[in-house]
N, C-alpha and C positions, 0 to 999 in steps of 0.2 A: 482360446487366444493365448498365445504366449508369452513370456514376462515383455520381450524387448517389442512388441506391436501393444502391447497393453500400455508402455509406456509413452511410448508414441502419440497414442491415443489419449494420452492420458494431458500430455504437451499440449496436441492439437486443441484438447475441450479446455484448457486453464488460458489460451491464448482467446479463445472464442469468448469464454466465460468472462474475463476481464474485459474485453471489448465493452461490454455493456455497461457502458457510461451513465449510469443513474442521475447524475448531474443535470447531463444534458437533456435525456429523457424526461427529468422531471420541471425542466424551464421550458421545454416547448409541449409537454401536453397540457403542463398545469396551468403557465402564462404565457404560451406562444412567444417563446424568446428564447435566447441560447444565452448560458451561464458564461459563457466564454467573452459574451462582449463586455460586461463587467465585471468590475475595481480590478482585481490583480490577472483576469483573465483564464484563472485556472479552475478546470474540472472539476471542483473537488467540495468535499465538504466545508472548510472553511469558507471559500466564497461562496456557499451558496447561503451560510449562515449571515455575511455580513450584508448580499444582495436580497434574499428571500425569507430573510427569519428560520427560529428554532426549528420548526415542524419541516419544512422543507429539509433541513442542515439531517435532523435526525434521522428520515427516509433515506438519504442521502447517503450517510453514515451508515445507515444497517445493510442496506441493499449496495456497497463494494466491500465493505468488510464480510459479507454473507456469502459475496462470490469467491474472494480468497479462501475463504474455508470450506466452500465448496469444492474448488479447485483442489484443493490440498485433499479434501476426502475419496476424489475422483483416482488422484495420482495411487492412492492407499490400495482403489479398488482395483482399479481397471493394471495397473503397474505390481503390485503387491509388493511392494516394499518402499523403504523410507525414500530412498532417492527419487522413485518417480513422483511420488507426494512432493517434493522441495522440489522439484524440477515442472510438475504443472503449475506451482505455487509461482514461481521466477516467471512463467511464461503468461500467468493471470496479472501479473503486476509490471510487466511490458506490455498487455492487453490492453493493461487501465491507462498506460500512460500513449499507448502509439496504437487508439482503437480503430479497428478496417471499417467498423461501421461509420465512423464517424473523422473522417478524413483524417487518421493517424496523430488527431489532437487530444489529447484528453487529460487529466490531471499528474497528480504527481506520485499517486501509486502510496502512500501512507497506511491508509485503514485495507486496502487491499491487502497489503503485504502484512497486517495485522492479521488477517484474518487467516493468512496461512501461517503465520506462526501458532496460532493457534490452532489449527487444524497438524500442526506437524511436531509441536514441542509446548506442553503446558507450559513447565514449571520457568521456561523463558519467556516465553509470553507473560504470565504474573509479573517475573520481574521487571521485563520492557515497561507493562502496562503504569507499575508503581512508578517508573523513574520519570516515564514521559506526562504523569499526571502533577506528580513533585516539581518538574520542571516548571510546566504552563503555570503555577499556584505561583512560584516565588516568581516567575519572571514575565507572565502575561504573554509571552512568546510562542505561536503555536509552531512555528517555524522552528525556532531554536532545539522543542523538545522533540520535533520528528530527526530534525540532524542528530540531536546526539544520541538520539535510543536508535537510530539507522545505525551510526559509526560505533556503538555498544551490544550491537544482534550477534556478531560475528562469536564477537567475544563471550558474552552469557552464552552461545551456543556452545561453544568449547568448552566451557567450564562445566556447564550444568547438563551436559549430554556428549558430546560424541569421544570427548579426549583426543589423547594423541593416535591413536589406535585409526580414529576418522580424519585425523585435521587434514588429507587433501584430497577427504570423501567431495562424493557428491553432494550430500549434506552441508558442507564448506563452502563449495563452491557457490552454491546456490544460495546460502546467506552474505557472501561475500558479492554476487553478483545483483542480491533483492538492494544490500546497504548500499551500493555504488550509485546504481538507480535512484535511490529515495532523496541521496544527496545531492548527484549531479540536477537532479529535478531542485533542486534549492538551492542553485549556485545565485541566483538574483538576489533571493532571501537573506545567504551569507552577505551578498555586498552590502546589501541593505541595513544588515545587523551590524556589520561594521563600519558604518556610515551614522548609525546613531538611529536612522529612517526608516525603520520597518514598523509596521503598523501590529496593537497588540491587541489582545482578542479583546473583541468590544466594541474597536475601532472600527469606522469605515472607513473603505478605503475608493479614493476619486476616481 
């Protein structure tokens, strides 16, 4: 197989891979109901933590961050170089947010697009991971610390790997196109945040 059908390939499986909505998988085998009809409505590990408790939140949690990283391992194999990795990685975390299995609804691509930074760049992943953990601690906000480690990927990618040599790599591209997603998926959130009225972790939400 050739680098540019490996890569392909590599798109195709990170789009498929993201698909799988663990969320909602796990509200209709475990309590016949979809994650989606309740508190904030989204796919994702937060609401499944304030709707279904910890044990639900952390399957939840490991199984889309496990497909990002899978995705990202996929792009490494089947593409053999760094871009087709970032580039399954973009297309597992558009998977997670607009899944074909599950009527192009699905969450807001966070611990997905976690999980391909790690699968594609350590030493920014550690730093992502400390700043978005430091966040949620002083400000209970889970929202707040996916916006700003989303709107700070770009950046620790530039500094702590590609340089100016990559800055309008594909590499670039692809973290600039994972942070865009992460945000736009939290434009309610912002309003909310700056309305005083976003719920902080712990909270339920109606």
């Amino acid at each position: 197989m050739n680098q540019t059908a490996g890569t392909a390939l590599a798109i195709l499986s990170g789009y498929l891979l993201g698909s799988i909505s663990f969320s909602i998988l796990l509200s209709r085998l475990k309590y016949q109901d979809d994650i989606r009809r309740h508190g904030s409505g989204n796919a994702g590990m937060t609401n499944t933590l304030r709707t279904y408790g910890k044990l639900s939140a952390v399957i939840v949690l490991a199984g889309d961050f496990g497909k990002g990283f899978l995705a990202a391992w996929l792009g490494w194999r089947l593409g053999g170089a760094a871009g087709a990795a970032y580039l399954a990685g973009l297309f597992a975390v558009i998977g997670h947010m607009f899944p074909i299995y599950f009527g192009f609804r699905g969450g807001k691509g966070v611990a997905t697009a976690a999980g391909v930074i790690l699968g594609t760049c350590q030493p920014v992943f550690l730093l992502l991971a400390a700043g978005f953990v430091a966040i949620i601690f002083f400000s209970r906000y889970v929202s707040l610390g996916s916006i700003l480690v989303a709107a700070c990927y770009p950046i620790a990618l530039f500094l702590l790997d590609i340089g100016m040599e990559r800055v309008f790599g594909v590499e670039m591209l692809c973290s600039l196109g994972m942070a865009g997603l992460v945000i736009w998926a939290h434009r309610s959130n912002i309003g909310r945040l700056l309305a005083g009225t976003e719920s902080k972790l712990g909270q339920k939400v109606g």
